[in-house]
ChimeraX commands (.cxc) that place a marker at each C-alpha (Angstrom):
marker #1 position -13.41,3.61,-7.25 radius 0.5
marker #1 position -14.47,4.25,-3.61 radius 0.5
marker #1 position -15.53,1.99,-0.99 radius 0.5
marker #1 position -18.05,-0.45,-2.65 radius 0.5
marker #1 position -17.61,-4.23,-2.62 radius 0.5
marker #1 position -15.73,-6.05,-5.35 radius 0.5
marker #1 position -17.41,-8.92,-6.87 radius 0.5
marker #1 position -15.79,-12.18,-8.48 radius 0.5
marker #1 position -17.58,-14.93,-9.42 radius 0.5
marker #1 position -20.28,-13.94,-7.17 radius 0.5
marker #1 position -17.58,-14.04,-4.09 radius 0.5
marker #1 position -17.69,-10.19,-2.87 radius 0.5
marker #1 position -14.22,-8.38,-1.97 radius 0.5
marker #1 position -13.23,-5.53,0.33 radius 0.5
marker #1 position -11.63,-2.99,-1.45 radius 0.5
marker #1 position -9.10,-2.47,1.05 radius 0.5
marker #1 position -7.58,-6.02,-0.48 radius 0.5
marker #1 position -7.35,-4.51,-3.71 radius 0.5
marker #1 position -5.94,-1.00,-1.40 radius 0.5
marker #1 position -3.49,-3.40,0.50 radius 0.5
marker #1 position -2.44,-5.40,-2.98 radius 0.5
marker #1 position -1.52,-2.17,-4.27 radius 0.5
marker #1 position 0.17,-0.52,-1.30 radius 0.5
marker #1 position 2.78,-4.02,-0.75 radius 0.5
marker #1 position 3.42,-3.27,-4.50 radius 0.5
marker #1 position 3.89,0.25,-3.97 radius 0.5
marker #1 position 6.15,-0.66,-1.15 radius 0.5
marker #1 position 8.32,-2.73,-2.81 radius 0.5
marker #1 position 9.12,-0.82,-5.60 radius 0.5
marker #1 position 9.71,2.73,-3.06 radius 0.5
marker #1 position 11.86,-0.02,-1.06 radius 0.5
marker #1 position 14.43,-1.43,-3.77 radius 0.5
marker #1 position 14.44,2.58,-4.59 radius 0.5
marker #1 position 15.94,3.11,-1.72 radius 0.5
marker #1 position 17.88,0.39,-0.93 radius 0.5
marker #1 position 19.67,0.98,-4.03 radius 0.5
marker #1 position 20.35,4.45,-2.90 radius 0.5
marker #1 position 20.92,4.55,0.41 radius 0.5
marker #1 position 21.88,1.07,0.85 radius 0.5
marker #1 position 20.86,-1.74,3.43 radius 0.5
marker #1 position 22.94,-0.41,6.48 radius 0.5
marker #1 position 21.58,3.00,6.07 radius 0.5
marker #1 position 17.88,1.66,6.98 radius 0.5
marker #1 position 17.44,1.24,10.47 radius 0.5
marker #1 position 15.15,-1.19,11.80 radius 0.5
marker #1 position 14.16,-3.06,8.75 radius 0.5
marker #1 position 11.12,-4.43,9.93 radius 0.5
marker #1 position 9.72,-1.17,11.12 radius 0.5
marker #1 position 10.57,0.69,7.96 radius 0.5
marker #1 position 8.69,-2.21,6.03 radius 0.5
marker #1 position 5.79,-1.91,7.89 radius 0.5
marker #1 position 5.18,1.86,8.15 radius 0.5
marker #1 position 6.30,2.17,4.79 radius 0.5
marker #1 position 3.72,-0.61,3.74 radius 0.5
marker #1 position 0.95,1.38,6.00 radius 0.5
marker #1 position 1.93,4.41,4.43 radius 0.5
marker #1 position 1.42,3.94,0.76 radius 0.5
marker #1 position -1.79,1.50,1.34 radius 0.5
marker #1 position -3.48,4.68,3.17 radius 0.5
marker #1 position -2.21,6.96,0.61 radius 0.5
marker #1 position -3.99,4.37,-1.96 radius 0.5
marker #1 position -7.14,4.13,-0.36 radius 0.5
marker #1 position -7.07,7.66,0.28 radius 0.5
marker #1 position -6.32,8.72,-3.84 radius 0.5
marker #1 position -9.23,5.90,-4.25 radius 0.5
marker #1 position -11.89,7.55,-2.00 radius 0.5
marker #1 position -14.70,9.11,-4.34 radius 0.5
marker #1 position -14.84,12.16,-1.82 radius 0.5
marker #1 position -11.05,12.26,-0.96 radius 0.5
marker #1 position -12.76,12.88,2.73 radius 0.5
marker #1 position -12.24,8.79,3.23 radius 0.5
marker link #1:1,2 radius 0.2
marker link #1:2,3 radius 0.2
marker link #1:3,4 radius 0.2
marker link #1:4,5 radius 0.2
marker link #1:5,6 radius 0.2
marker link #1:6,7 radius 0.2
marker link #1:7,8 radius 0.2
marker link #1:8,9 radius 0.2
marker link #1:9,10 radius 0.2
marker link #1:10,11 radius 0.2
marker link #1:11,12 radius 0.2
marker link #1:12,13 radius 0.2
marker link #1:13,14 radius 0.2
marker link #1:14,15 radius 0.2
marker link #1:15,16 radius 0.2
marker link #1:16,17 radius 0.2
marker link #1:17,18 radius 0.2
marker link #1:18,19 radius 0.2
marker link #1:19,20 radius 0.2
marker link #1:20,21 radius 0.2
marker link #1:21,22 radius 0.2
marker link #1:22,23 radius 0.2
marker link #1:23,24 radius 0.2
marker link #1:24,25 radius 0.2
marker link #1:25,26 radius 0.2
marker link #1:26,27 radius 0.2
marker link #1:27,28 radius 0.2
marker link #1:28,29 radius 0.2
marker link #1:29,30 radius 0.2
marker link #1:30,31 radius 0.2
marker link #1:31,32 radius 0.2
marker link #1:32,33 radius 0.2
marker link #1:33,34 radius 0.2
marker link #1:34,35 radius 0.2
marker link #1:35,36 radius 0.2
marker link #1:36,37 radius 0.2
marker link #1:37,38 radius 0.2
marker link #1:38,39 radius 0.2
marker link #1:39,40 radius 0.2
marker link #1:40,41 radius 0.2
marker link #1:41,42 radius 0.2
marker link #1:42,43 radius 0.2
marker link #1:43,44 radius 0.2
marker link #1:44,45 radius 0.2
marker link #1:45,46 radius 0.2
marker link #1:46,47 radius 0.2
marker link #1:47,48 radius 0.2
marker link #1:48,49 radius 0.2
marker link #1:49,50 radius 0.2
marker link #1:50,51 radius 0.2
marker link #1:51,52 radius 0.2
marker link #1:52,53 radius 0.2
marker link #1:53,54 radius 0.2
marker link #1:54,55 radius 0.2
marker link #1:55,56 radius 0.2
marker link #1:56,57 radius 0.2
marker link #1:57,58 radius 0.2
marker link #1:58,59 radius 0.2
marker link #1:59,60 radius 0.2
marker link #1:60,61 radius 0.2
marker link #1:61,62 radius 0.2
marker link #1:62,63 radius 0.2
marker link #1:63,64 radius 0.2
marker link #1:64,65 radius 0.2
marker link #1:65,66 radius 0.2
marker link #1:66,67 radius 0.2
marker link #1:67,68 radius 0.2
marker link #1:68,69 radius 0.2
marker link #1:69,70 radius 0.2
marker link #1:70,71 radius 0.2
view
């Protein structure tokens, strides 16, 4: 896909809301994962973990999604 602007209904969209979309999606599925495995009391820092985890996958997203794979 790249980096170009989505358009709907004439209303154009950053791509890094359809990146970000993706990536809290992403990060809820790796979460239950491993909350199932490791349990809650094995995560430290909750918050944390949620947020780098939710950084993580949305660059990893925009990153696959880069035309060049140099983005």
């Amino acid at each position: 896909m790249g980096l170009r602007e989505i358009a709907v209904g004439g209303l154009y969209l950053s791509p890094l809301l359809l990146y970000a979309l993706l990536g809290f999606g992403a990060t809820l599925l790796i979460r239950a994962v491993l909350y199932r495995l490791l349990g809650a009391n094995r995560l430290w820092f909750e918050a944390w973990f949620d947020t780098a985890l939710f950084v993580i996958c949305t660059a990893v997203i925009a990153y696959l999604s880069s035309a060049t794979g140099n983005a």
